[in-house]
matplotlib code that plots the C-alpha trace (Angstrom):
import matplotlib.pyplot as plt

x = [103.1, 105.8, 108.3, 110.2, 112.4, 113.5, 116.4, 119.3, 117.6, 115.5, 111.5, 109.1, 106.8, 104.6, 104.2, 107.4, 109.6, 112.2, 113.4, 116.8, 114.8, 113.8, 110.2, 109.1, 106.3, 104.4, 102.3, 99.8, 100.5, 103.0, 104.3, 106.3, 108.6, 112.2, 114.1, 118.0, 119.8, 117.2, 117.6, 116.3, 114.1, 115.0, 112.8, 112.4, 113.2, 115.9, 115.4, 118.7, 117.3, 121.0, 120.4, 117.3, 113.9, 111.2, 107.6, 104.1, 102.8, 101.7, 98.1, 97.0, 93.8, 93.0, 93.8, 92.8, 94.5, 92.5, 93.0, 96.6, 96.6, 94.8, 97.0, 99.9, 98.9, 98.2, 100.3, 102.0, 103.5, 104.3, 107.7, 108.5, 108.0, 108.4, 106.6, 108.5, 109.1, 105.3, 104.8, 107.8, 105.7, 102.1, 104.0, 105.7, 102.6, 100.6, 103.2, 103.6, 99.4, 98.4, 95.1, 94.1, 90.6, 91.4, 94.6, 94.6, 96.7, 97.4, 99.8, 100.9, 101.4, 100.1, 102.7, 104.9, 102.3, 102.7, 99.3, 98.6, 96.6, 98.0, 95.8, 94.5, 97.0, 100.1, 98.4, 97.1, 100.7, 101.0, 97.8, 94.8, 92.6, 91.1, 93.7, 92.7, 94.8, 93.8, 96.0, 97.8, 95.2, 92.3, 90.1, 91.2, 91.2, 93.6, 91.8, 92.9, 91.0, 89.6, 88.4, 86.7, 85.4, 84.0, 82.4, 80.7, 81.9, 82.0, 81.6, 77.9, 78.5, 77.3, 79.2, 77.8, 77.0, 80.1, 82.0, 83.8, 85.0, 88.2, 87.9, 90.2, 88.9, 86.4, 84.5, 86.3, 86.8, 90.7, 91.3, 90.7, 88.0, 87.6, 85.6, 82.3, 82.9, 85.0, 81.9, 80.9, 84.2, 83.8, 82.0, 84.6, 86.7, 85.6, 84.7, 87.2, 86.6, 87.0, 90.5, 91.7, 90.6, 91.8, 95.2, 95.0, 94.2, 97.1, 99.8, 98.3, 98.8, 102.1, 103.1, 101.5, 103.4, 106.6, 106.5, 105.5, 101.3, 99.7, 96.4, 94.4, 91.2, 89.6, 88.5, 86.5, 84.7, 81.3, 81.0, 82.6, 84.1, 87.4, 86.3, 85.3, 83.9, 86.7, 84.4, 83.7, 88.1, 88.4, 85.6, 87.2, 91.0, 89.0, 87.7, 90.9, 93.3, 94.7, 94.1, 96.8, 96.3, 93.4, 91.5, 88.2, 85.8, 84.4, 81.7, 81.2, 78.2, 76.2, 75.4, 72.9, 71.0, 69.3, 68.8, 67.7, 70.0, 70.9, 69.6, 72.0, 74.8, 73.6, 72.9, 76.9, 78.2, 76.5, 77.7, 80.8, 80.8, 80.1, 83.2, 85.0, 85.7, 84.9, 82.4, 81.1, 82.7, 80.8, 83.2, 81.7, 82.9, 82.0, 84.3, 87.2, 90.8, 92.2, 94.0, 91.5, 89.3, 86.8, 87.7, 84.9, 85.9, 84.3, 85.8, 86.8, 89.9, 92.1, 92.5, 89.1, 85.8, 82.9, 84.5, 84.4, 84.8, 82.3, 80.1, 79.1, 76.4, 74.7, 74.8, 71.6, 71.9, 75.2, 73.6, 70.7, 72.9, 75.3, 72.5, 71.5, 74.4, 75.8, 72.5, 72.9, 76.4, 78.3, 81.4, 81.9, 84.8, 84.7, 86.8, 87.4, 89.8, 88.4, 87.9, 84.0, 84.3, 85.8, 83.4, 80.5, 81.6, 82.3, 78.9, 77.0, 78.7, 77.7, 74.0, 73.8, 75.4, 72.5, 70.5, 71.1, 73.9, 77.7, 77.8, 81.5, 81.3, 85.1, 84.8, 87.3, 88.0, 90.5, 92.7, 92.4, 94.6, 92.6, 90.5, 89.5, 90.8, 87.8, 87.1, 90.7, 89.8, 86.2, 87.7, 88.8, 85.3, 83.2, 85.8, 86.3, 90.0, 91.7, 92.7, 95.9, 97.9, 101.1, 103.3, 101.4, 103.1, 106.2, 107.1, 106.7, 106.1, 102.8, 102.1, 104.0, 103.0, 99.6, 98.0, 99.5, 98.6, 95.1, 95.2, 96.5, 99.0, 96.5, 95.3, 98.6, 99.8, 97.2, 98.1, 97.8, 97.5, 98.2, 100.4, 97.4, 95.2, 97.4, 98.0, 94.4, 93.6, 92.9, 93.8, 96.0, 95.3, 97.3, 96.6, 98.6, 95.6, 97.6, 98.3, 97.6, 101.0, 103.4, 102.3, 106.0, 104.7, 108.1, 108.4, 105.2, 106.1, 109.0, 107.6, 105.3, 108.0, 110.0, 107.9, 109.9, 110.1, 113.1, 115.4, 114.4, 111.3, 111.4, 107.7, 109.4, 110.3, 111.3, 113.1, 113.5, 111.4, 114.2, 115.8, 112.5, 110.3, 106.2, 105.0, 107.8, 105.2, 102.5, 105.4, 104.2, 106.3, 107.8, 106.0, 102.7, 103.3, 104.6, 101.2, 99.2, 99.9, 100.2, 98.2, 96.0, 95.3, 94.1, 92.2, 90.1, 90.2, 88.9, 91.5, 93.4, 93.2, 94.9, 97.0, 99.4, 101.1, 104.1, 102.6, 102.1, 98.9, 98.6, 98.7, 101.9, 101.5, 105.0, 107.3, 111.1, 113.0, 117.0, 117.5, 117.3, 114.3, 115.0, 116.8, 113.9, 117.0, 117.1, 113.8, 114.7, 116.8, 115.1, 113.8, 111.9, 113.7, 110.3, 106.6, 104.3, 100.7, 99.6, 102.9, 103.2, 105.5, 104.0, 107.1, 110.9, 112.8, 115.1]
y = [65.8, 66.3, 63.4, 62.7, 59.9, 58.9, 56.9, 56.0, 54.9, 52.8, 52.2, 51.2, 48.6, 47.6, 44.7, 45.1, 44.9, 47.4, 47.4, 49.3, 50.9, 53.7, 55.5, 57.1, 59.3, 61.2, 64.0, 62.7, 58.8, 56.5, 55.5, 52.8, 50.9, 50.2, 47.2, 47.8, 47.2, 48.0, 51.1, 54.1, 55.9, 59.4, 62.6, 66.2, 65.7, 64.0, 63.1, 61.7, 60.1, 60.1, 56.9, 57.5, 56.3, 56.9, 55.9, 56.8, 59.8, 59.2, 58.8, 60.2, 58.1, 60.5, 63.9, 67.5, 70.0, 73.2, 72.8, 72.3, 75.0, 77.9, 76.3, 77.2, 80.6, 81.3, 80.0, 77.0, 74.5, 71.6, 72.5, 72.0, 69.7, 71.6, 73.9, 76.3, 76.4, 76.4, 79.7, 81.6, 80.7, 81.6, 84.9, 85.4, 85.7, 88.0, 90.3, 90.2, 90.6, 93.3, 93.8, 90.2, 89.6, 86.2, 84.2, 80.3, 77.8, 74.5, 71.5, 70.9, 68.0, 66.6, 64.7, 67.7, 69.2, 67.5, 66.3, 65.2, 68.6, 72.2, 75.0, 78.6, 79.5, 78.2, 81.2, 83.8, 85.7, 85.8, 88.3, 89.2, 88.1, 85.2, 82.3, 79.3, 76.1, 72.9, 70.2, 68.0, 65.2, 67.5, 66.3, 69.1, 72.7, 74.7, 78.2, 81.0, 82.6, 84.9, 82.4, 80.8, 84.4, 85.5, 82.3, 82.5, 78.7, 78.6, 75.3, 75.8, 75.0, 71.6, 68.9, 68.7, 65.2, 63.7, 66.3, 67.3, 70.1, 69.6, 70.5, 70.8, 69.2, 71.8, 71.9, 74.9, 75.0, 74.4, 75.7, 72.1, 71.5, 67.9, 66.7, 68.5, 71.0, 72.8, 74.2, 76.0, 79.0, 78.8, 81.7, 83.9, 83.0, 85.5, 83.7, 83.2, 85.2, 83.0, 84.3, 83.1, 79.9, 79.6, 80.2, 78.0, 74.9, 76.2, 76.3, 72.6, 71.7, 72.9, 70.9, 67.6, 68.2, 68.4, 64.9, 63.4, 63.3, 63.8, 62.4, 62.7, 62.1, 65.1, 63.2, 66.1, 67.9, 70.3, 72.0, 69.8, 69.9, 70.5, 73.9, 76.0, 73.7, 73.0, 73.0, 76.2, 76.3, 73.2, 74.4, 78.1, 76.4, 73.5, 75.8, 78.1, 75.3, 76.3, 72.8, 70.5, 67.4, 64.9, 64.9, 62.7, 64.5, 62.8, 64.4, 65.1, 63.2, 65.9, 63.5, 66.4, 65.4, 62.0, 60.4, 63.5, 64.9, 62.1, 64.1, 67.3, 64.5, 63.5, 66.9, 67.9, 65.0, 66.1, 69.7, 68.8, 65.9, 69.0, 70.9, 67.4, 66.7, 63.6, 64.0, 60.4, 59.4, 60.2, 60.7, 59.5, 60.1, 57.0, 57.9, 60.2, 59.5, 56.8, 59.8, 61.8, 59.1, 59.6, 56.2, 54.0, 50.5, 47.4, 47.2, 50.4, 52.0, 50.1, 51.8, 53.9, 51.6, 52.2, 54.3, 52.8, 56.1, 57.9, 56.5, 59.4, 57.4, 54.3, 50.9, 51.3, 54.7, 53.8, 50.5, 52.5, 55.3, 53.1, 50.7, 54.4, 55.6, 51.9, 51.7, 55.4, 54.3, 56.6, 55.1, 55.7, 56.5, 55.3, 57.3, 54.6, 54.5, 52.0, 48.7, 49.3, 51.7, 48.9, 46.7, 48.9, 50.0, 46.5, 45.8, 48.6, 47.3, 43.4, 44.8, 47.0, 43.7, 41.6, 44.5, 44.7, 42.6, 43.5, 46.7, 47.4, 50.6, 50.2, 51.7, 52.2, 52.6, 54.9, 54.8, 51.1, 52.1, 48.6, 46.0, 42.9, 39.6, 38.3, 41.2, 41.4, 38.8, 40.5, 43.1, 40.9, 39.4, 42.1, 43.9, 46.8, 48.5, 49.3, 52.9, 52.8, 56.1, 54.4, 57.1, 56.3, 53.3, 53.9, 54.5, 58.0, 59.8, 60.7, 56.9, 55.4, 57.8, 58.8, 55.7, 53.2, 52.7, 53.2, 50.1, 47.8, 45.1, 42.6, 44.9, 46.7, 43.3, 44.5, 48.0, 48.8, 45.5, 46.2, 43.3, 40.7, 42.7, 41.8, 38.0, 38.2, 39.3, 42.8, 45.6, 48.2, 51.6, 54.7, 58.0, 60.7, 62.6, 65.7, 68.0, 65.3, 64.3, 64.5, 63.9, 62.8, 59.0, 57.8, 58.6, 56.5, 53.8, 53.6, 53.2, 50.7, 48.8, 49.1, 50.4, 52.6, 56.8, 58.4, 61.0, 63.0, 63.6, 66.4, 64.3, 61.0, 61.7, 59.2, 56.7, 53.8, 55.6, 55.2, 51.7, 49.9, 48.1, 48.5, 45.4, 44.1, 41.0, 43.7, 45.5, 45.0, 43.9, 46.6, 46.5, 46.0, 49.7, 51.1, 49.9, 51.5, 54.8, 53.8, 50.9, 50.0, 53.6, 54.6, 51.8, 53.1, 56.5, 55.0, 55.8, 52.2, 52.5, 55.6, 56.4, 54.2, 52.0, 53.0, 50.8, 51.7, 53.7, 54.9, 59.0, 60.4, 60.6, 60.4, 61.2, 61.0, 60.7, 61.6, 58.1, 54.1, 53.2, 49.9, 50.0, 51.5, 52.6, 55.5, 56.3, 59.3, 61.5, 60.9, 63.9, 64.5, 66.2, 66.7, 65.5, 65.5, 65.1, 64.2, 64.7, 68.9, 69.6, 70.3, 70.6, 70.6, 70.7, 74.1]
z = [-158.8, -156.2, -155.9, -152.8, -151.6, -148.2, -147.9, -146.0, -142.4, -140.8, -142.1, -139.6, -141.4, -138.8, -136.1, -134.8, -138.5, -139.3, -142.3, -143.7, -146.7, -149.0, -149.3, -152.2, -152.1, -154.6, -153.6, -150.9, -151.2, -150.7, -153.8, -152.7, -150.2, -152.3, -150.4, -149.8, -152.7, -155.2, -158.1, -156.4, -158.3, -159.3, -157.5, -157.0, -153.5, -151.4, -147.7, -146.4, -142.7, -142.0, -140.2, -138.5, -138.3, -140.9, -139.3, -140.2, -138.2, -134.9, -133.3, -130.1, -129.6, -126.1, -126.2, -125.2, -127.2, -126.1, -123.1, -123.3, -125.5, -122.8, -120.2, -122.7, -122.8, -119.2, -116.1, -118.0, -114.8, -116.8, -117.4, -113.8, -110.5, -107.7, -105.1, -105.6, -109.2, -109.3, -107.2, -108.7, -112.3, -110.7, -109.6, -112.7, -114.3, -112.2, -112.3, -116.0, -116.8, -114.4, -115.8, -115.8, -114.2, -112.9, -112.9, -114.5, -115.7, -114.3, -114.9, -110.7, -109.7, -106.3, -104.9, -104.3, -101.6, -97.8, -98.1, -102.2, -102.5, -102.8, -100.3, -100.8, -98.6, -100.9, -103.4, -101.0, -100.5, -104.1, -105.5, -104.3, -107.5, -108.2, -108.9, -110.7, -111.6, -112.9, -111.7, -114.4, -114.3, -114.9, -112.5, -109.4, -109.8, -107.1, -106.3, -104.0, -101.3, -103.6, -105.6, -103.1, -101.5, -105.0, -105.7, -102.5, -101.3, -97.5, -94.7, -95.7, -99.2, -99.9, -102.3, -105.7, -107.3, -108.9, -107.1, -103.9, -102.2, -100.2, -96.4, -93.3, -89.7, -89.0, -92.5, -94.2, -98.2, -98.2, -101.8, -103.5, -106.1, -107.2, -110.5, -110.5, -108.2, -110.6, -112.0, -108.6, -109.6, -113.3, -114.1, -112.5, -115.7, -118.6, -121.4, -124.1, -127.1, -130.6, -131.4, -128.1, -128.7, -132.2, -131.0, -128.5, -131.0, -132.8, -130.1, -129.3, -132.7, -133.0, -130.7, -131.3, -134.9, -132.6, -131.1, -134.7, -133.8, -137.2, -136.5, -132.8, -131.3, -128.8, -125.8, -125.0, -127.4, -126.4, -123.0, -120.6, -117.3, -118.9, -120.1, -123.8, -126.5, -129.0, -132.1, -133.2, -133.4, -135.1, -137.9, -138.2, -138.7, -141.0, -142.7, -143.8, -143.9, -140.6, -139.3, -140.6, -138.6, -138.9, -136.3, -134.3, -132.5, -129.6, -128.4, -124.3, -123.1, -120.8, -117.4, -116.7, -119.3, -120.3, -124.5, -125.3, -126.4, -128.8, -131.6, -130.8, -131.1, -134.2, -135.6, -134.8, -136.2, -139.8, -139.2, -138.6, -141.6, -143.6, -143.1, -143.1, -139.9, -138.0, -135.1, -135.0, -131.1, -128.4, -125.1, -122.0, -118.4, -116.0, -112.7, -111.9, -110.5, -108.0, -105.6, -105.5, -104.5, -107.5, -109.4, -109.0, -107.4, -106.6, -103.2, -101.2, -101.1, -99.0, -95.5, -95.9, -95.0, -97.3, -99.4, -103.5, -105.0, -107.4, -110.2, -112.2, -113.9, -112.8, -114.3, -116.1, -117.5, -119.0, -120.8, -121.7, -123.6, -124.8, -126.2, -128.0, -128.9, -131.0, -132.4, -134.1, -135.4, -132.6, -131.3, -127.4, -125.8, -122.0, -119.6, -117.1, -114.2, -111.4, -112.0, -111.2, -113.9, -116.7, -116.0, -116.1, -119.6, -121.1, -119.5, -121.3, -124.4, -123.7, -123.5, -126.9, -129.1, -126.9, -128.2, -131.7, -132.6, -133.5, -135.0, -135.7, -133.9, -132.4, -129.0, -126.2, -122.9, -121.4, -118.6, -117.4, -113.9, -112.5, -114.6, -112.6, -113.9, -114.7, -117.3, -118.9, -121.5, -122.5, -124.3, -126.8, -127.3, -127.5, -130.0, -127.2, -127.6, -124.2, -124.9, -122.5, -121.4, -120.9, -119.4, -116.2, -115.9, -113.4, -110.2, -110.0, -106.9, -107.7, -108.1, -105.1, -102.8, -103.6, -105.7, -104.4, -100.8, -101.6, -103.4, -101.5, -101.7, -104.0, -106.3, -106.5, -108.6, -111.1, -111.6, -115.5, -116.7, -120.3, -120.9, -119.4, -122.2, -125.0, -124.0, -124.0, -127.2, -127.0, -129.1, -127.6, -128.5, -126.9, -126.3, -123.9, -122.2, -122.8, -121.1, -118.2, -119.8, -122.6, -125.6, -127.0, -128.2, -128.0, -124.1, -123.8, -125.9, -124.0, -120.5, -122.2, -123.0, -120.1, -117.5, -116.1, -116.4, -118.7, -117.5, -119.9, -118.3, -115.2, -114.0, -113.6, -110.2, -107.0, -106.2, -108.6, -111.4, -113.3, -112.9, -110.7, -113.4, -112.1, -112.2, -115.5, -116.8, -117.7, -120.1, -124.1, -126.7, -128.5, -131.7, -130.0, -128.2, -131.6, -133.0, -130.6, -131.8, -135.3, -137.1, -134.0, -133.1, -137.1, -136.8, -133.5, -135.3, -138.6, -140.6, -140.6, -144.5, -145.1, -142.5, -139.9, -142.3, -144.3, -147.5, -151.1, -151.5, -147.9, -147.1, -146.5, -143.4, -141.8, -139.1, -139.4, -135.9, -135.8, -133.8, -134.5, -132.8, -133.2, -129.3, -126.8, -125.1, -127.7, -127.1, -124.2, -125.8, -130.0, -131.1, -134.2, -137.5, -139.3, -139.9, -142.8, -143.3, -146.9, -148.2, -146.5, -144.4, -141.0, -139.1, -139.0, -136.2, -135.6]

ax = plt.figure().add_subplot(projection="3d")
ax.plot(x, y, z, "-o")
ax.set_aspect("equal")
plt.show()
């Protein structure tokens, strides 16, 4: 075996503890942790941390890697914030892939159009194909006229269910897609061939190894409103060693369909324990997005009478396939924004343990943006993790000006409540919901800490973003956000024994960051030297 010792930094050991250590690890495993001042041990390898941080290798608990990658390798806009960055880009691209079909990308961001939502007309100066861009938050697609022309959307076209399509005063498509209207323009988009794909998964990948992420979970996983279905990648790369992470496969809940298609769930899950590869999640989409006004709420959006958003599935079909799915051993992972939408899911959950007990199944919800008090401290009792994306938690533009005032003042004081859910009891879990964001774990910790954006960041945008706390009780303690992408994320993953830890005996899972991370005032401007998985260098920093 293959000795190598870390030394001269800072260890992360978990629950907040840092410790001024030495690792030694011996092919795969952890070997040991050597206290300062102890004999080190002689090995093949020395890793001088030159007074960095050693931690295990991150989790991303939420995550959608294909997709990131196809919007790598199209119009990429997440570099930049700006309306005019974002057509320069758009036209960039046209220009440089004349024989394109159909344009796509994505990554905009809405707060940087005069009305939340970009138009056809922002695009129809630029080419005369289809143009297609998914917004950052994946729940809004930005289309040309073309797009809408070859799609044949018009005033007559109606709204599908769990969808909408944007309109001006007198009924005409304005270029905006919400949620399940996306599917009415995705046929225009030829279908990805398998290479594509692959190299998508692999751009993703190399990536995720960039910020430290050595295991994820794929929020999305089959065809889904978020495009191709990731699995045929992840078993190609599984099977030639291409795939160097550890991955979860949460598998996309079809709301067309009913319990039927439990068995197809099942069936994958086997396939895919075949080639190794964990497909025992099951992801399921309850409501949408608070700005677009697709997050389902228990009273309406303030300033807009009647109006409580969308529930994609009722009360009872979501008890009556999470009753299923716990009772065939699937976890489910809830995408849940509203706080209709968190109760529903810790609901469905109450019903299946009435059903058949506590199974130990360890599901999630996503999102959280709104939980009502009087369902903060259920999560702890039915063992339900709250699966928080923590970079949301600032005062961005896209928050102040688009969130925000649909609120209102009242529920505005419970915006992200993830500090209430700790004092509670509950396990914090975290999870990026790239490319929706970053997925650097130490720019999320750090707004979970702090709540407040980095300068680092070009997204963290508007006044007070930087130095304006949103909502300062509700910050966690800093080794309870460490351990939501470490030790509390393996554990939603499954992997809490092997991975998240830096303890004798654990995989060598690790990540080694060129700052002390001991101050979250480092956190910005860290950048990761190099990550392992199982004791293999996945990546090094140039």
């Amino acid at each position: 075996m293959h000795a190598t010792l870390f030394t001269n930094g800072q260890l992360y050991l978990g629950r907040g503890v840092f410790a001024h250590a030495s690792l030694l690890v011996d092919g795969d495993r952890i070997l040991r942790v050597i206290a300062e001042g102890d004999e080190l041990p002689a090995a093949e390898e020395l890793v001088d941390l030159e007074g960095g941080t050693l931690l295990p290798g991150f989790h991303d608990a939420h995550v959608h890697p294909l997709l990131a990658g196809i919007q790598a390798l199209g119009i990429d806009l997440k570099p930049v914030h700006d309306r005019g960055e974002y057509l320069a880009l758009i036209a960039a691209h046209a220009e440089a892939n004349p024989n394109a079909d159909v344009l796509t990308g994505g990554g905009w961001f809405g707060d940087v159009f005069a009305d939340g939502f970009p138009t056809a007309a922002d695009l129809d100066g630029i080419d005369d194909r289809p143009v297609m861009l998914h917004s950052h938050d994946a729940h809004g697609l930005w289309v040309n006229t073309a797009a809408l022309q070859a799609a044949g959307i018009d005033e007559t076209t109606p709204d599908p269910d769990g969808g909408r399509i944007v309109r001006d005063e007198s009924g005409r498509p304005t270029g905006m897609l919400l949620e399940s209207a996306v599917a009415l323009v995705e046929h225009l988009i030829p279908v990805p061939d398998s290479t594509f794909l692959e190299t998508a998964l692999e751009t993703a990948q190399r990536e995720l190894h960039s910020v430290g992420v050595t295991t994820w979970q794929d929020a999305a996983v089959g065809e889904s409103d978020l495009g191709p279905d990731p699995l045929p990648a992840y078993l190609s790369l599984a099977g030639d060693g291409r795939l160097t992470a550890r991955v979860v496969l949460a598998q996309w809940w079809d709301r067309a369909r009913g319990l039927e298609q439990l068995a197809d769930l099942e069936q994958v899950r086997a396939s895919a324990a075949a080639a190794g590869l964990d497909a025992g999640t099951v992801k399921v989409m309850i409501d949408g997005m608070v700005e677009n006004h697709t997050a389902s709420m228990l009273e309406p959006f303030a300033g807009h009478p009647g109006d409580v958003g969308i529930a994609f599935l009722s009360p009872e079909t979501l008890i009556g396939l999470t009753t299923a799915l716990d009772a065939a051993g699937f976890q489910v992972h809830f995408h849940a924004v509203g706080d209709a939408a968190a109760r529903h899911a810790l609901d469905a959950v109450e019903a299946a343990i009435r059903h058949h007990g506590l199974r130990g199944n360890r599901h999630h919800v996503a999102h959280l943006d709104l939980i009502d008090v009087s369902d903060v401290s259920r999560f702890a009792e039915l063992e339900v993790a709250a699966n928080v994306t923590a970079l949301w938690a600032r005062r961005d533009e896209e928050i102040v000006h688009r969130k925000l005032p649909l609120l209102g003042a009242e529920r505005e004081q419970r915006h992200f409540p993830f500090g209430d859910l700790h004092r509670a009891g509950a396990r914090i879990v975290g999870g990026s919901d790239w490319p929706v964001t970053t997925p650097n774990p130490l720019w999320s910790i750090s707004t979970a800490v702090t709540r407040r954006g980095l300068a680092e960041d070009p997204h963290a945008i508007g006044a007070g973003v930087l130095d304006d706390p949103l909502l300062p009780e509700q910050a966690l303690p800093l080794g309870v956000a460490l351990d939501a992408y470490l030790a509390d994320a393996a554990w939603v993953n499954r992997l809490e024994t092997e991975t998240g830890r830096l303890e004798a005996g654990c995989l060598a899972d690790l990540v080694w960051v060129d700052a002390d991370l001991r101050e979250v005032g480092a956190y910005g401007s860290a950048r990761v030297r190099r990550t392992y998985v199982g004791g293999e260098l996945v990546y090094q920093a140039p």
